[in-house]
N, C-alpha and C positions, 0 to 999 in steps of 0.2 A: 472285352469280356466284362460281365458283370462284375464288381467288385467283391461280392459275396461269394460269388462263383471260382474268382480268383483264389481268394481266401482259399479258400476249404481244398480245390484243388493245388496249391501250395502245401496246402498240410500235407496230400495224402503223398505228394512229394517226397518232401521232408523226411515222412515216416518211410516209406521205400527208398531212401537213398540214404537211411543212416545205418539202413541194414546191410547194405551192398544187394539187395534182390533187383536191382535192373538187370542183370547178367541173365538172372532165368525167366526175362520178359520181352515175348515177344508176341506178335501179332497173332499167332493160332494159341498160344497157350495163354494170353490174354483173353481173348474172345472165347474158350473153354473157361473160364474161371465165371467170365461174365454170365455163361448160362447156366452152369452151374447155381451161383448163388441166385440169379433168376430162378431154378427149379426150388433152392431151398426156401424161396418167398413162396412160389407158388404151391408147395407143402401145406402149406397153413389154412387153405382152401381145398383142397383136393378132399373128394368124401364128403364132403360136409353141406347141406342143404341150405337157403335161406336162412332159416331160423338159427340153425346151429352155425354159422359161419358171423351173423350176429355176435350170438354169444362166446366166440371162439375169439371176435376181434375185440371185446370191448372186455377180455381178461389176459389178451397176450398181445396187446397191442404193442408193448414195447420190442416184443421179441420179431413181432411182423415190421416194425420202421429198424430195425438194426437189421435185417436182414435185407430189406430197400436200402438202407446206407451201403450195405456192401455191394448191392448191384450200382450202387452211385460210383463209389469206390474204384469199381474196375473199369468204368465209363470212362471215371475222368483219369485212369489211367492209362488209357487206350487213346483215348484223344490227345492226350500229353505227346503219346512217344509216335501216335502219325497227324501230328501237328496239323488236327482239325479243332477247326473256332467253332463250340458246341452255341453258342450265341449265335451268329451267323447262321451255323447248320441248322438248328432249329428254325428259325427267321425262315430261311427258305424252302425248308421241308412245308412249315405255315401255310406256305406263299402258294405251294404247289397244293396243298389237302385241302385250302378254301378253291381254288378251283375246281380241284375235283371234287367236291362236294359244298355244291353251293347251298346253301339255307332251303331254297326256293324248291329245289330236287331231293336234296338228303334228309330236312329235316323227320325225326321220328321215326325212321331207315334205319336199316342195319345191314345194308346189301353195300357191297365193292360199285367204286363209282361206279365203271365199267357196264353195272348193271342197270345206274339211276334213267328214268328217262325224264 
């Protein structure tokens, strides 16, 4: 695992196990929290047109990346406790998306491979 990656998910560790909240974690109320704070990122957009979604980021930007840290947050919580290598899954998720969408077929697409010809 990345060492940055290590880091950071050590902390959030850290922080959850000096509280004692591993006890109310688990795999469905895990993955609930996670979309959860996915919907409170995607708040920040919702409504809001080009232009205003502009000016929406470039004055609550911090409020928009503390809210991507906490969808990070639950990731690397979730991956911790079903002992998945986010490095690796990634890697291979890659491995599988450039096949199914090769440069040559997808590029400038916005259709499911499925659909590419």
């Amino acid at each position: 695992m990345d060492r940055n990656l290590t880091a950071i998910s050590e902390r959030v560790l850290a922080f959850r196990n000096a509280r004692d909240w591993k006890q109310f974690h688990n795999p469905k109320d895990l993955a609930i929290s996670l979309v959860l704070e996915a919907s409170e990122f995607l708040e920040h957009f919702q409504w809001k047109n080009e232009k205003e979604m502009k000016a929406h980021i470039k004055h609550h930007k911090d409020d928009i990346s503390y809210e991507l840290a906490d969808v990070l947050y639950w990731v690397l919580l979730i991956s911790n406790d079903l002992d998945i290598d986010l490095v690796s899954a990634l890697t291979k998720k890659m491995d599988i998306n450039e096949a199914n969408y090769p440069v040559a077929k997808a590029k400038g697409k916005h259709i499911k491979y499925t659909e590419l010809e």
